[in-house]
N, C-alpha and C positions, 0 to 999 in steps of 0.2 A: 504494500500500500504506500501510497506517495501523498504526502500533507501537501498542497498548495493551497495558492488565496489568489482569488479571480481579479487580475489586474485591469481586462478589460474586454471589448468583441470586436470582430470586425463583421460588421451588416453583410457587405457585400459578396463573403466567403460564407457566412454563418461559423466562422470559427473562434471561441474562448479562448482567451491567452491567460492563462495559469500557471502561477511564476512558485518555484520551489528551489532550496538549496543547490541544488544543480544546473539550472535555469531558465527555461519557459517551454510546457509545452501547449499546442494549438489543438482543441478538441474540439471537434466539431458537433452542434446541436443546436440547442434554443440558448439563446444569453441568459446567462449569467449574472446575478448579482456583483457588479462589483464591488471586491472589501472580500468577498465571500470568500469562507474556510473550506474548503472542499478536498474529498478523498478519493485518488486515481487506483484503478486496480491495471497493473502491466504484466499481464503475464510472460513468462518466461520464455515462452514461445514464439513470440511476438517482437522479441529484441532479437536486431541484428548486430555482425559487429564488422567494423572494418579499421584496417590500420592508418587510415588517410580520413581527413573529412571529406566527406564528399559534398559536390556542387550541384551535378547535375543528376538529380533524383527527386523522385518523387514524395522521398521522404519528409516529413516539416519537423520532426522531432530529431535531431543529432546532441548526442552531451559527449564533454570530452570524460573519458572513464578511462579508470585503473584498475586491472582483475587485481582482486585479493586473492583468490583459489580458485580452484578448478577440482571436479570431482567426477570421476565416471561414474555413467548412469547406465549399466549393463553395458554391449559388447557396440555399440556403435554411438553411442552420445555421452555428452559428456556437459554438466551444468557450471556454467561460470558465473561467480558470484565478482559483484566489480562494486565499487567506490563512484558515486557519481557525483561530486559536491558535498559528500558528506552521508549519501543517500545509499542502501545498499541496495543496489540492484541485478537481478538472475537473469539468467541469458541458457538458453537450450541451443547447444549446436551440437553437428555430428562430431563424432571422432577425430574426422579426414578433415574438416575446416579447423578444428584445435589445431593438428598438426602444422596444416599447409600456412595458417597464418604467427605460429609459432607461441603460441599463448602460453603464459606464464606469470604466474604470482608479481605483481611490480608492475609491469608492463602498464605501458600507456594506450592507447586505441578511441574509437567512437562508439558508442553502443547507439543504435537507428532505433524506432520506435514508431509504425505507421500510427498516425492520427485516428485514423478511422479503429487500431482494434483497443485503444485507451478507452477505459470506462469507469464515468467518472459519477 
């Protein structure tokens, strides 16, 4: 679960900007109370990760994150727990992307987060 407070909307996208230790994500729906305390659920499944910020994507949610651990989850996944401002947040990827992007405890990276599967 992620604490934020509704800083504001944009009409024209229908999207909430909810700003948290780590730093704003855009959820889309009906506005928001601004001022408003609000609880995001992300699951694990849902966060991507890449070694570069990325520009051009689709994505509206990028925070810059630090893996604290990494733990296999049986014989092809493997769950990364990361640091995102303070924030701890789990990450499901396979096996083969742990390896190929070299994850490890310390490490710096992006953790992505589509808009649309935040629910808040």
């Amino acid at each position: 679960m992620v604490e934020a407070r509704v800083s504001g909307f944009d009409p024209d996208y229908s999207l909430n900007f909810l700003d948290f230790s780590g730093g704003q994500f855009l959820v889309p729906g009906p506005a928001l109370p601004t001022g408003a305390n609000v609880r995001l659920r992300v699951a694990a499944r849902d966060v991507s990760l890449t070694l570069n910020l990325q520009k051009d994507t689709s994505i509206l949610n990028i925070f810059e994150a630090t893996v604290t651990s990494l733990s296999k989850q049986g014989a092809a996944r493997m769950l990364v727990q990361l640091d995102v401002g303070g924030l701890a947040l789990l990450a499901h990827v396979t096996r083969k992307s742990a390896e190929t992007l070299g994850l490890r405890p310390g490490m710096a990276l992006c953790a992505q987060v589509k808009s649309v599967a935040v629910l808040s």
